[in-house]
N, C-alpha and C positions, 0 to 999 in steps of 0.2 A: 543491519548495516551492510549484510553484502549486496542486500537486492538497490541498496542505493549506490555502492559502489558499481555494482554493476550498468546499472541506468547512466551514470554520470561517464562509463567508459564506451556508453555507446552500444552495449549489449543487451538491447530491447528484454527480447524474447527471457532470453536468462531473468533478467530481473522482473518481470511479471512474473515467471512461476516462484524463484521466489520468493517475492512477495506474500501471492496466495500461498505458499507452502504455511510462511509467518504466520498467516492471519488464523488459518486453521491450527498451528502449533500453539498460538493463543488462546482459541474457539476449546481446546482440548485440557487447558491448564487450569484448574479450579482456581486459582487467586492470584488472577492478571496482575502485574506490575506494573502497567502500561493500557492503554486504548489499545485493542487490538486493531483494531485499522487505523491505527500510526504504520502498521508495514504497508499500508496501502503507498508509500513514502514512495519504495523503491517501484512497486507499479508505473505511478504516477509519469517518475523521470523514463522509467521503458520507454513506456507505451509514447512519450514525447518524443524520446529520440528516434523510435519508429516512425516519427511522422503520424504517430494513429492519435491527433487531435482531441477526435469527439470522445475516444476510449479514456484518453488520461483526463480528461475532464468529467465526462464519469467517475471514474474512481476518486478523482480530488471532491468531488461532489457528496461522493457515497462516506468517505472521510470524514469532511466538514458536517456532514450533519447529524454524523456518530460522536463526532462532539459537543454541539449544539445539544445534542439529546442528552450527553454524560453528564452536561454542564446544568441542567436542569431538572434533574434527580437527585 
């Protein structure tokens, strides 16, 4: 939740790391609650409000098809 509050106050930088911080506190936790790149979340909105386009459409990308792949296992 903060790396989305974060993105949504306009503080790129902050909320991509993190984000990635989430994703690896996830990568680390033997029995996920969650999609671990659901924090790709507050990335997404960063790297937006950074203006870094191609970056947050990456990670929206890298997201959607860690779902796609969840959804079909």
């Amino acid at each position: 939740m903060s790396a989305i509050a974060l993105g949504l106050m306009g503080r790129g930088t902050e909320a991509v790391a993190t984000a990635r911080r989430g994703v690896e506190a996830q990568r680390k936790n033997p029995g996920p609650t969650q999609l671990r790149e659901a924090q790709l979340i507050g990335a997404v909105l960063g790297l937006a409000a950074c203006g870094r386009l191609s970056e947050a459409e990456a990670e929206a990308t890298t997201g959607y098809l860690a779902c796609l792949d969840r959804k079909s296992t």
